[in-house]
N, C-alpha and C positions, 0 to 999 in steps of 0.2 A: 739687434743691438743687445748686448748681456745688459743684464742688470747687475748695478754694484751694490746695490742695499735694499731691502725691503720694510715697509714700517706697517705694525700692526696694532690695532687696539687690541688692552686686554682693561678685561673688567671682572669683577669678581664681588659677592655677597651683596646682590643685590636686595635680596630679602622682603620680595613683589614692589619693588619702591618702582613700576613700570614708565612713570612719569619723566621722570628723570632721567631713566636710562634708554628713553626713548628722544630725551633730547642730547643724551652722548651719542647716540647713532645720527644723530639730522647732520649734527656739528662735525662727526668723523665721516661724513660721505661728502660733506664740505668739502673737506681738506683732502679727498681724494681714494680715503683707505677700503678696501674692497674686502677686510679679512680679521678677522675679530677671536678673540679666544677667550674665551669664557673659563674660570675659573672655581667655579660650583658657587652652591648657595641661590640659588633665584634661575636655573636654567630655565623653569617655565616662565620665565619674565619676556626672556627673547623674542617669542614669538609675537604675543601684542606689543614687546614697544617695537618691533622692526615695522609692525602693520601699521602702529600710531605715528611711525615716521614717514612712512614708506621706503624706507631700506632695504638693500637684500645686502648682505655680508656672507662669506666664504668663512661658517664657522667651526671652529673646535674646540671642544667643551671638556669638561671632565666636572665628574659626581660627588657637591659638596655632603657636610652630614645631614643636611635641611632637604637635599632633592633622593628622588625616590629610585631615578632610570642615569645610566650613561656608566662610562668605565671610570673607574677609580683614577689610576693615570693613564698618558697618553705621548707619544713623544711626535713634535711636528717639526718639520724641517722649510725653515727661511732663509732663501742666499745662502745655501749651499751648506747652512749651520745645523744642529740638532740644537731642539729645547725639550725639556722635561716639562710636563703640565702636571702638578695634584694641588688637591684641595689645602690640602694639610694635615685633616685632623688624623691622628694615629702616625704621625711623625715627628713629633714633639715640636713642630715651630715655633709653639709660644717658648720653647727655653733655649732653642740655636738650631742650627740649620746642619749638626750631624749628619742625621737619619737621612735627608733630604739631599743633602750633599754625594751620598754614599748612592742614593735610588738613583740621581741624574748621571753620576759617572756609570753606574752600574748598567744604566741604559745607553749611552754613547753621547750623552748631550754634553753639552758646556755651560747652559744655564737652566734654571732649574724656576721657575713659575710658579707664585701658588699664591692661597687667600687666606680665608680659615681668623686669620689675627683679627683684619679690619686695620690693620696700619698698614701703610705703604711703606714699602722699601729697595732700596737698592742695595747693592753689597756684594762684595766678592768674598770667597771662603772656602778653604780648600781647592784653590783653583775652579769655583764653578762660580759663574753669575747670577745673584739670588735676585728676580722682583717680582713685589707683593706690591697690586695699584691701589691698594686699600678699601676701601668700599661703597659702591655707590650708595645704597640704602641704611648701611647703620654705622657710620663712622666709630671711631676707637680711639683717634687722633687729632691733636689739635689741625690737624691738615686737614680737617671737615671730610667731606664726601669729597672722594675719587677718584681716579682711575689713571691708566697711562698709555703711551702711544710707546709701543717699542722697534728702536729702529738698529737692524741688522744685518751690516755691510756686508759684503763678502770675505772679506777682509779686517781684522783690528777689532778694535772692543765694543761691545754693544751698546748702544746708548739709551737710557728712558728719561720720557719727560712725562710731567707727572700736571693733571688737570683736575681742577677744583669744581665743584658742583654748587652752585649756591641759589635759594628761591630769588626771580627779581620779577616780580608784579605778578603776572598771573603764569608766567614761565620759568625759564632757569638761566644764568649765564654761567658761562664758561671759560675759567681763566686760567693760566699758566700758575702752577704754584713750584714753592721749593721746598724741597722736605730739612 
């Protein structure tokens, strides 16, 4: 049977908040996701929250300014699509998505990933799909801590929904936000 769409977590600037990010993998293996992309900032986070969850994810990562190992960018392909993976920083994202715009066509993708801000975003520009899940560990944005599930048809436009991070008693709950 083809697949017509594929959905991934991406998470990004984690920044060791291992806790948390170890209750977005419980919750994302919930709902079935096997594939995870990391966005720099806190790569060594992975490892213990995947263990504190017991997760295993199909991941790919790329090297924020905070981590030491891993490529810069990275281009992964979902349902048949290219994405652009960077961090951000030395792209200018905190002032528009030029630069950025310019590396993901330059690589063959159509949407272009990254972190670096700490806000989440979606957005088109120059014809390429920009999303920032915003940050598990140090938010920037009234949208708190979080992250998103992006889901990639074979076909048509990409979709991201965007999940909130919040303390509830001695763990975390997780709920749909809107930016």
């Amino acid at each position: 049977m083809a697949v017509n769409k594929e959905s991934v977590l991406v998470v990004s600037d984690t920044h060791g908040c291992v806790k948390p990010l170890a209750a977005v993998f419980a919750w994302a293996a919930k709902r079935g996701l096997v594939r995870g992309l990391f966005l720099g900032d806190g790569a060594d986070d992975i490892e213990p929250a995947a263990a504190a969850s017991g997760t295993v994810f199909d991941w790919s990562a790329v090297r924020g300014n905070m981590d030491n190992a891993g490529p810069l960018s990275a281009v992964v392909e979902l349902a048949g699509r290219k994405l652009y993976l960077a961090h951000g920083q030395g792209l200018g994202v905190e002032a528009g998505f030029e630069t950025l715009a310019a590396n993901a066509l330059a690589a063959g993708a159509e949407a272009a990933l990254f972190g670096h801000t700490h806000v989440p975003c979606f957005d088109v520009f120059n014809g390429v799909t920009f999303l920032n899940p915003g940050s598990v560990g140090r938010p920037r944005s009234r949208a708190g801590a979080s992250f998103a599930v992006l889901e990639v048809p074979v076909r048509g436009p990409l979709n991201a929904v965007f999940w909130g991070i919040t303390r509830a008693g001695s763990g975390y709950a997780i709920k749909q936000i809107t930016l």
